[in-house]
C-alpha positions in Angstrom: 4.5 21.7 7.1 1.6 20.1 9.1 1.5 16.3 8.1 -1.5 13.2 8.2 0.1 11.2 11.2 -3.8 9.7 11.7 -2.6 5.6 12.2 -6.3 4.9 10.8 -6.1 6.6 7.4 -5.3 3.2 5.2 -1.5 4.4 4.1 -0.1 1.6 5.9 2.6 1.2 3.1 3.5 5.0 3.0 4.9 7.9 4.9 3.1 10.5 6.5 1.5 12.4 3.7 2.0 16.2 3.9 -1.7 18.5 4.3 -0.8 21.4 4.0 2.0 24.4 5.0 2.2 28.1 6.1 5.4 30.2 6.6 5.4 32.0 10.1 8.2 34.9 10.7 9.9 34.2 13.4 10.9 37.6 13.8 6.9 38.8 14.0 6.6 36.3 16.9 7.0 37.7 20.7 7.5 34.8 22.8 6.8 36.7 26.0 3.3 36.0 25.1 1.2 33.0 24.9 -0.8 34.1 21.8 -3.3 31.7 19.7 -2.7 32.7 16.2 -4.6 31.1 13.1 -3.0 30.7 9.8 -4.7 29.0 6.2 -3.1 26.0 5.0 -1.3 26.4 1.3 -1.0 23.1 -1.2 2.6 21.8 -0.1 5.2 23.2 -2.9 7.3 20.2 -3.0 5.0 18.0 -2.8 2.6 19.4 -5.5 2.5 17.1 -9.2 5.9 15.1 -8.1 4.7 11.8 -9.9 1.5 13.5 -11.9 -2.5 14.3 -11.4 -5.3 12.3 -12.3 -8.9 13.7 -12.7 -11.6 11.5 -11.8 -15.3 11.9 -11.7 -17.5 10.0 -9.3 -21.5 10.1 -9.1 -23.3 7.6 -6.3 -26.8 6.4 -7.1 -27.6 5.1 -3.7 -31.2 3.9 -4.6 -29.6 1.2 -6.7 -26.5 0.9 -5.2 -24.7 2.1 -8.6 -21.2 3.9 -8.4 -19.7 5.4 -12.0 -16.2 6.1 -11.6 -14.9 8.2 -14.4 -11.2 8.6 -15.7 -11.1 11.6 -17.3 -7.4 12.2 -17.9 -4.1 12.6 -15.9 -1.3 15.2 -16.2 2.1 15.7 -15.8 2.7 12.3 -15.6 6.3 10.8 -14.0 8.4 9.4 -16.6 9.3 5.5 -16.3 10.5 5.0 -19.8 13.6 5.5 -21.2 12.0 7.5 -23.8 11.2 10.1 -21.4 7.8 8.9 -21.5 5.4 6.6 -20.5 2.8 4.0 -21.7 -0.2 4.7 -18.7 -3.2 3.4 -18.0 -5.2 3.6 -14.8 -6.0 0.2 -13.1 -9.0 0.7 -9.8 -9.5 -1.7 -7.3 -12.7 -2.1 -4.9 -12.1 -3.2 -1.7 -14.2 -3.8 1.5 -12.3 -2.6 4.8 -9.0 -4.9 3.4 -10.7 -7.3 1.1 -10.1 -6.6 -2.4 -13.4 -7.2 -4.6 -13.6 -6.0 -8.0 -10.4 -4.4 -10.5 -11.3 -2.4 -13.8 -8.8 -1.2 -16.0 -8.5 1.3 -18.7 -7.0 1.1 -22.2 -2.9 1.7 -22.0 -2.2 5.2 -23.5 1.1 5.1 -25.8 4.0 7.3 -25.6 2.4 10.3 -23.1 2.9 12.0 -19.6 -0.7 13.8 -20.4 -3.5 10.9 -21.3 -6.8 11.6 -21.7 -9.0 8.2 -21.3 -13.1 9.8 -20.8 -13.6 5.9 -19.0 -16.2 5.0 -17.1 -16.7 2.3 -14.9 -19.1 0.7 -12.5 -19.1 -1.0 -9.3 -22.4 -2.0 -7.0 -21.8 -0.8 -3.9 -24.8 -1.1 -1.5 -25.8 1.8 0.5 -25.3 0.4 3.3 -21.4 -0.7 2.0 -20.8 2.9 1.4 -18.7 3.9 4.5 -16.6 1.1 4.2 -15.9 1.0 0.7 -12.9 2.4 -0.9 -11.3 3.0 -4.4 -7.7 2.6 -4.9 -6.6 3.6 -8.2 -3.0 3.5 -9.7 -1.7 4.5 -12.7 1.4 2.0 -14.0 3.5 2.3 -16.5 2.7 -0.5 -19.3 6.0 -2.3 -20.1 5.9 -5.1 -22.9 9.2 -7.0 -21.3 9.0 -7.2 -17.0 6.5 -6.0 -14.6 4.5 -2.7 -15.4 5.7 0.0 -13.1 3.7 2.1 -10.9 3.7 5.9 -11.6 1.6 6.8 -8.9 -2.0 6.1 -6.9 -4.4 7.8 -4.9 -6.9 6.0 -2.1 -10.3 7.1 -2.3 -12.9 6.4 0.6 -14.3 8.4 3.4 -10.9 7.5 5.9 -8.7 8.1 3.1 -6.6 11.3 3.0 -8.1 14.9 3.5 -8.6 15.9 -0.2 -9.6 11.9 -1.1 -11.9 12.0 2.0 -13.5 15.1 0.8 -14.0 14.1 -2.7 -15.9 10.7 -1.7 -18.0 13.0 0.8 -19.2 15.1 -2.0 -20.2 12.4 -4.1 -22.1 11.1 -1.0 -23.7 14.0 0.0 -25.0 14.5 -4.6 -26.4 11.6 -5.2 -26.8 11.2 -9.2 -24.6 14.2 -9.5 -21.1 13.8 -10.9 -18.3 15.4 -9.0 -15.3 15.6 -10.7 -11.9 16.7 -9.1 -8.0 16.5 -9.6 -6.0 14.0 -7.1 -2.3 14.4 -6.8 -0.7 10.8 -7.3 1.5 9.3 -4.1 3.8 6.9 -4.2 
């Protein structure tokens, strides 16, 4: 398993999160030489949907400094209630570097591990913020007595996490264009 050990990538309050893995036979491998040998990177399998996916859609209008962040829905949600459910909605924060800014919220979905919100939101984000903006959004748990619980988040900016990092480089690179894609949720 080949882990993000970068000290730079913002998960100061996580582990190392996993890339990617490939299975080598140890039996196919002759030691006696000093062979380079390149192998593809597969989706971790243990690590894949643990606490759920979220799709989200971004689109960057750098002439007016306009970003439209789009829930579209989550899946395979962890469960936090005793129900076997959970009560989710997504909560996203814009931050500068460390300095939180601006928090939107969506409306709490009852009773589902599957919500679909079709939200959009928007933050101005000057062009020349861009590179040192980041989103992180979290889905929680909505509880009516104590704290809501987080289910999971994912960091989005360009020195956030290889699939995050190449999300927030699409939308970038296509202005006006939305690019949607699926984020696996971290703890």
């Amino acid at each position: 398993m080949i882990y993000d050990g970068d000290e730079n990538d913002n998960d100061e309050r996580s582990r190392d999160d996993p890339i990617g893995e490939t299975y080598i036979p140890l039996n196919a491998v002759d030691l006696s030489q000093s062979a380079v040998s390149w192998k593809y990177l597969q989706p971790c399998k243990d690590s894949r949907g643990k606490l759920g996916e979220l799709l989200l859609s971004l689109c960057y209008q750098p002439n007016i400094g306009r970003l439209t962040v789009t829930v579209m829905k989550a899946k395979d949600l962890k469960a936090k209630d005793i129900t076997g459910s959970s009560d989710p909605y997504v909560k996203i924060w814009l931050s500068y570097g460390t300095n939180r800014v601006e928090k939107k919220k969506t409306n709490i979905k009852m009773r589902t591990l599957n919500p679909i919100y079709n939200e959009s939101f928007i933050f101005d984000i000057p062009w020349e913020k861009i590179r040192e903006a980041n989103l992180e959004v979290s889905v929680m748990d909505f509880d009516k007595v104590g704290r809501n619980e987080l289910i999971g988040r994912v960091l989005l900016g360009c020195r956030s996490g290889p699939m995050e990092t190449r999300h927030w480089n699409d939308m970038v690179t296509k202005p006006r264009q939305q690019v949607a894609q699926w984020h696996l949720l971290k703890d």
